[in-house]
C-alpha positions, -999 to 999 in steps of 0.1 A, spaced: 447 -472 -607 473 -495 -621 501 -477 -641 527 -487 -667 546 -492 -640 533 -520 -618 543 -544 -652 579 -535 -658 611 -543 -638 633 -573 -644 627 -609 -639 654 -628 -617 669 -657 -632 700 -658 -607 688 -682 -585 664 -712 -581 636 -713 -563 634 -740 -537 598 -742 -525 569 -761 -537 535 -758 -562 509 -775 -537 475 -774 -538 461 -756 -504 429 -747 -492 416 -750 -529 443 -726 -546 477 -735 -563 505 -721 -540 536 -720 -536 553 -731 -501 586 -725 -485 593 -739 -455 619 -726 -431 652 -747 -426 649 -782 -420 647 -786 -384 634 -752 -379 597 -740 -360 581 -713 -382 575 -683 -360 545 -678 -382 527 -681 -410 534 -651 -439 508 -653 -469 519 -633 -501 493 -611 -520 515 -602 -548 521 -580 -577 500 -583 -610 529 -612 -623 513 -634 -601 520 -672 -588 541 -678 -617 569 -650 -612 606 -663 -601 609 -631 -586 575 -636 -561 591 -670 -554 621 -663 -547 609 -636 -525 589 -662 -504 622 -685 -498 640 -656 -485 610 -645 -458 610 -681 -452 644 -686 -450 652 -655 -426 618 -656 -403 619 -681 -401 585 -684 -414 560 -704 -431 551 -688 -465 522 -694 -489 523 -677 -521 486 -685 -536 472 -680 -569 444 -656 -562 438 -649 -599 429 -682 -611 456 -687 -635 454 -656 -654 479 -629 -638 494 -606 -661 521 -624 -690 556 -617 -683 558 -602 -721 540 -573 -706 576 -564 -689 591 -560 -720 562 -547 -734 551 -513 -711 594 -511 -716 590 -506 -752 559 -481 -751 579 -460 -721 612 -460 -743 618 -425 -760 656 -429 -769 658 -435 -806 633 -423 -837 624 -463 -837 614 -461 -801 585 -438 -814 579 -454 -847 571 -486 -832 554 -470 -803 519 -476 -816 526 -518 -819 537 -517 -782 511 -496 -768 481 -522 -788 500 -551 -772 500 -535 -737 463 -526 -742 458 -564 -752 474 -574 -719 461 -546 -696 427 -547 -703 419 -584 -695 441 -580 -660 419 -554 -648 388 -566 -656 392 -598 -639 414 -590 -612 397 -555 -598 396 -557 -560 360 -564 -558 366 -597 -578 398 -604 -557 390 -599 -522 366 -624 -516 389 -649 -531 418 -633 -504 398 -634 -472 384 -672 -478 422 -681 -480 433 -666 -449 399 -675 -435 407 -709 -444 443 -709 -433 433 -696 -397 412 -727 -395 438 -747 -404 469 -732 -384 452 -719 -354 486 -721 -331 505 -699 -356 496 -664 -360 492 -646 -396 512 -619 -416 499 -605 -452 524 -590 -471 512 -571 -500 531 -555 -532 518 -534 -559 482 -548 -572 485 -575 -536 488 -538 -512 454 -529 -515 438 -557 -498 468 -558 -472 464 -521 -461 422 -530 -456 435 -561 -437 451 -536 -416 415 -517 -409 409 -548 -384 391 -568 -409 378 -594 -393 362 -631 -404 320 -622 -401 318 -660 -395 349 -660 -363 351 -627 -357 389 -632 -359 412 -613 -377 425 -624 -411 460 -608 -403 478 -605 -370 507 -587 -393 504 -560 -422 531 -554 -446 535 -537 -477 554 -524 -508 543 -496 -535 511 -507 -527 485 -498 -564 449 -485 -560 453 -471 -527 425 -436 -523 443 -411 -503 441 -404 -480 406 -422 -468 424 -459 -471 454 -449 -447 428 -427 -418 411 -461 -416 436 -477 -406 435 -493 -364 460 -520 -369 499 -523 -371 510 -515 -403 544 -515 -421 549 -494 -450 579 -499 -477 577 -464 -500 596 -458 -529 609 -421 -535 602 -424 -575 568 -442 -573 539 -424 -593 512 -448 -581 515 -440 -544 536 -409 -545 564 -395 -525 541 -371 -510 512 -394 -504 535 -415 -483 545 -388 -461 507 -381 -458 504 -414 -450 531 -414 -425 516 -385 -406 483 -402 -407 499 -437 -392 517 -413 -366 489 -400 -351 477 -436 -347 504 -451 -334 508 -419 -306 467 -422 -297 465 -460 -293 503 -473 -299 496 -491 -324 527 -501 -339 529 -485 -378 560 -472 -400 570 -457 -430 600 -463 -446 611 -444 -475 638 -459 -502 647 -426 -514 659 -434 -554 638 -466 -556 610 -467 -578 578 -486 -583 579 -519 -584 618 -521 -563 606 -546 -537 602 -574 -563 612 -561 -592 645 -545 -591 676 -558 -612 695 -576 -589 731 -565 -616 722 -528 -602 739 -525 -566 712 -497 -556 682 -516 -566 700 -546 -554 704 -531 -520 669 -515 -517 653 -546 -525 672 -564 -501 668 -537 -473 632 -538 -485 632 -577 -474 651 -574 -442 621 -544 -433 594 -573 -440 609 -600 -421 616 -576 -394 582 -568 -391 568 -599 -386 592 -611 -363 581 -587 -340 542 -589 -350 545 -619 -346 564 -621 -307 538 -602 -291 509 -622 -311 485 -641 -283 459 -670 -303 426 -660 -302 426 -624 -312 
């Protein structure tokens, strides 16, 4: 279940992002290309957090996979124009605050406004709504790019469907898989530990130390579980723990703190690593 908080964090208005708002396979997404003069080594599809299409920071994010892939990166609007409004950030900040007597007085105004945002997010973005609209995408981008294999990358609300990519979903229509290459950050809805024992395919875990959606100790039960895998079939999985991060860090963080800075940019450099290697021993046709 979604928390107060997979809506707060910072937004990043240090830099610009460079891509481009196309419309692809029937959605609005956002591409970044690798350098000019560059062959993607593949093709990395963002399921994001609840902020959506729209979020600098989910952006941004996207240029710097495609930038250090190099990749091809799609960031798509999988929620048809409504993800959550970036008020909410400010918002959940106000009803967590507990500093000052007006932190409590105005308490009940913040927590009416968060309700007014929440509620509408989860009712039309639960994954049973959103997954059909995830698998047609990749479906459709598999058709399209059949020469270039495919990475999901999946943070907070997006982890859900990335970690059941990573059960070896597979197209019913192909029979071939929607991902070649799973990643993801505090993923949000995740059962324990039924959603990690299903898992047969490679699978790369970001886990933050203060996260109370997928807790500390559910990622070292989900570690454990991806062991076993990997040492029965070799499977490539991993867990890797950012031990003062909190939920959220991978796209979230304030980039004016030097330890969120640094986990979120650790965080990336985990990603990009992953696929690059995913991606090296991918064969077409799987």
């Amino acid at each position: 279940m979604s928390c107060p908080d997979c809506f707060t964090g910072s937004i990043h208005l240090n830099a610009e992002p460079t891509g481009t708002i196309l419309n692809l396979y029937g959605r609005q997404t956002y591409v970044a290309n690798p350098p000019t003069g560059t062959d993607p080594k593949g093709i990395v599809i963002i399921i994001p957090d609840a902020f959506g299409l729209p979020f600098p920071n989910n952006q941004l994010l996207a240029d710097t996979y495609a930038r250090e892939g190099p990749f091809k990166v799609l960031l798509p609007d999988f929620m048809d124009s409504t993800p959550a409004p970036l008020w909410m950030m400010h918002t959940f900040s106000n009803v967590l605050a507990t500093e000052t007597i007006w932190d409590w007085v105005t308490k009940p105004y913040h927590i009416a406004w968060a309700v007014y945002g929440f509620l509408p997010f989860v009712l039309r973005h639960n994954y049973n709504k959103s997954m059909p609209k995830v698998t047609d995408y990749f479906s459709q981008v598999r058709a399209a790019e059949p020469n270039l294999p495919i990475g999901a990358a999946g943070f907070c609300w997006g982890g859900q469907h990335t970690i059941y990519f990573a059960h070896g979903m597979r197209d019913s229509k192909t029979g071939k898989l929607y991902a070649d290459a799973c990643f993801t950050a505090h993923p949000s809805n995740i059962k324990m530990p039924g959603d990690i024992e299903n898992v047969t395919r490679n699978l790369s875990i970001a886990a933050a130390g203060k996260d109370k959606v997928m807790t500390i100790d559910q990622s070292h039960q989900a570690e454990a579980i991806l062991r076993e895998l990997t040492a029965k079939t070799g499977v490539p999985t991993e867990v890797l723990y950012y031990k003062d991060a909190g939920h959220g860090f991978a796209v979230r963080a304030d980039p004016s703190d030097k330890q969120q800075d640094k986990h979120m940019k650790v965080c990336a450099e985990q990603a990009v690593r992953w696929f690059q290697n995913r991606f090296a021993e991918w064969k077409p046709g799987q």
